[in-house]
C-alpha positions in Angstrom: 0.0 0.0 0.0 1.6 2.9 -1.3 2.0 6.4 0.7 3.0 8.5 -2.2 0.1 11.3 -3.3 -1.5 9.4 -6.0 -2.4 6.7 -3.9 -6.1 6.7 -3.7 -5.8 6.4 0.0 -5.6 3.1 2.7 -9.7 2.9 2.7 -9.8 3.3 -1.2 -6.7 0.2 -0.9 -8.4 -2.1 1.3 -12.2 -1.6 -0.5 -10.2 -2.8 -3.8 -8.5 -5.8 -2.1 -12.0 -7.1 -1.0 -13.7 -5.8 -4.6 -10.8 -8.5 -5.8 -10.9 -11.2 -3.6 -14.1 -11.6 -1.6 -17.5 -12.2 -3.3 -20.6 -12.8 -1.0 -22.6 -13.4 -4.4 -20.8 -16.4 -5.2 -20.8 -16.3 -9.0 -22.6 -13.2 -9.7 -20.7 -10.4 -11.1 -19.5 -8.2 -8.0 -20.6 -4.6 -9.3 -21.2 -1.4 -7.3 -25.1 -1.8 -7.8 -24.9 -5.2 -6.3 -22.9 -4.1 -3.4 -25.1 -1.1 -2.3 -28.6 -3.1 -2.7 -27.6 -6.1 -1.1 -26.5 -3.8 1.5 -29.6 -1.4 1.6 -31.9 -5.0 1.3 -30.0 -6.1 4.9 -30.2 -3.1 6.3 -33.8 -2.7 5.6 -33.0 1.0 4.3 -31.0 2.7 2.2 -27.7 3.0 3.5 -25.2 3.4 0.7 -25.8 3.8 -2.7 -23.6 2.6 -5.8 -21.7 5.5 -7.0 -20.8 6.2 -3.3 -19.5 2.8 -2.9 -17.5 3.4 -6.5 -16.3 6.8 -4.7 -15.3 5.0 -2.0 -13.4 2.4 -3.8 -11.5 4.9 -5.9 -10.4 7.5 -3.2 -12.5 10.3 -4.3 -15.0 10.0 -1.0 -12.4 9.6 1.6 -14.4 9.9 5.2 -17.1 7.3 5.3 -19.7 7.4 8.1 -19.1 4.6 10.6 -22.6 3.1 9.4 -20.7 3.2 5.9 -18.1 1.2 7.4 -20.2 -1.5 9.1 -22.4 -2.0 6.6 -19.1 -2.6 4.0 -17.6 -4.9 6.6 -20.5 -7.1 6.8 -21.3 -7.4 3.5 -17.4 -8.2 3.2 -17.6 -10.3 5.9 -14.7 -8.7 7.4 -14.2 -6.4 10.8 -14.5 -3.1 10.8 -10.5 -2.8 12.1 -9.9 -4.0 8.2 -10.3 -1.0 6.7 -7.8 0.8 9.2 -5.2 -1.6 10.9 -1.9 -2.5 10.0 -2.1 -5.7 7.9 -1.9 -9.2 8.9 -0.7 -11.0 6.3 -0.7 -14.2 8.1 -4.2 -15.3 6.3 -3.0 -13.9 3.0 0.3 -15.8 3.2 -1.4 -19.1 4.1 -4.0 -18.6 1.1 -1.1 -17.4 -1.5 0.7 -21.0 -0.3 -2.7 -22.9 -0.7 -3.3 -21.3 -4.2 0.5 -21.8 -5.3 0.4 -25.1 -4.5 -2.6 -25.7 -6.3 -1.7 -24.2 -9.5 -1.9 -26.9 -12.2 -4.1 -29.3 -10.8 -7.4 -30.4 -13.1 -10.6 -29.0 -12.8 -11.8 -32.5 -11.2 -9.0 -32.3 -9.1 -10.3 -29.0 -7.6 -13.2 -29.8 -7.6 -13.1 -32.7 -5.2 -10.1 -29.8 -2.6 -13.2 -27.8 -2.5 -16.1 -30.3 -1.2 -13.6 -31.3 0.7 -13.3 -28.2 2.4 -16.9 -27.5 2.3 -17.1 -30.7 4.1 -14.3 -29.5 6.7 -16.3 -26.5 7.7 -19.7 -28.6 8.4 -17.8 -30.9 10.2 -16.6 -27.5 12.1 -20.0 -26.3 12.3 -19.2 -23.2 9.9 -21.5 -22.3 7.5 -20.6 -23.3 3.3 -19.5 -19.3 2.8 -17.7 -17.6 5.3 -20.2 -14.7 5.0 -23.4 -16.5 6.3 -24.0 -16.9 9.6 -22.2 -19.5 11.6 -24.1 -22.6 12.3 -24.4 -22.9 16.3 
């Protein structure tokens, strides 16, 4: 995360790492739209709304509410800390491993790592996406 003066800001940076890597919808493009109404729907009001999110994510809006902030974390599935904290990169390391040492495997292959998985975090009592709710 750069600190020079084109950098759209830490916020801006961490908003983009979860637009990249996290997606509550599963296989459904992640847009802006989709991120502000599934937000608004949980929130049972409007909360946030699309082209603040994409102002948010490119550094032009640079103070979000705290209600901004929750509501982005939960959708994220995240804690709020994420967006300011010094990064762990403990988690990101252990994925990066995972995903190199996965590189090259067939489809088939994968396919059977992830029920595995998804069969880990039943057995756990965690629910299928680490988004939901966990199963108590």
């Amino acid at each position: 995360m750069s600190d020079d003066a084109s950098s759209p800001g830490l916020f801006a940076e961490r908003l983009e790492y979860l637009f990249q890597t996290r997606n509550p919808e599963g296989e459904k493009k992640l847009t802006y739209q989709r991120v502000a109404d599934a937000i608004n729907q949980a929130a049972g009001e409007q909360v946030i709304s699309q082209a603040y999110v994409h102002q948010l994510r490119r550094g032009v809006k640079t103070n979000p509410t705290y209600k901004h902030i929750q509501a982005l974390a939960r959708y994220f599935g995240v804690p709020e800390q994420f967006f300011f904290d010094a990064p762990d990169t403990t988690e990101t390391d252990a994925v990066r491993a995972l995903a190199i040492k996965a590189d090259g495997l067939s489809d088939d292959t994968l396919r059977a790592i992830t029920t595995m998985i998804e069969q880990a975090r039943s057995l756990e009592g965690l629910p299928a996406h680490p988004t939901e709710p966990r199963n108590v």
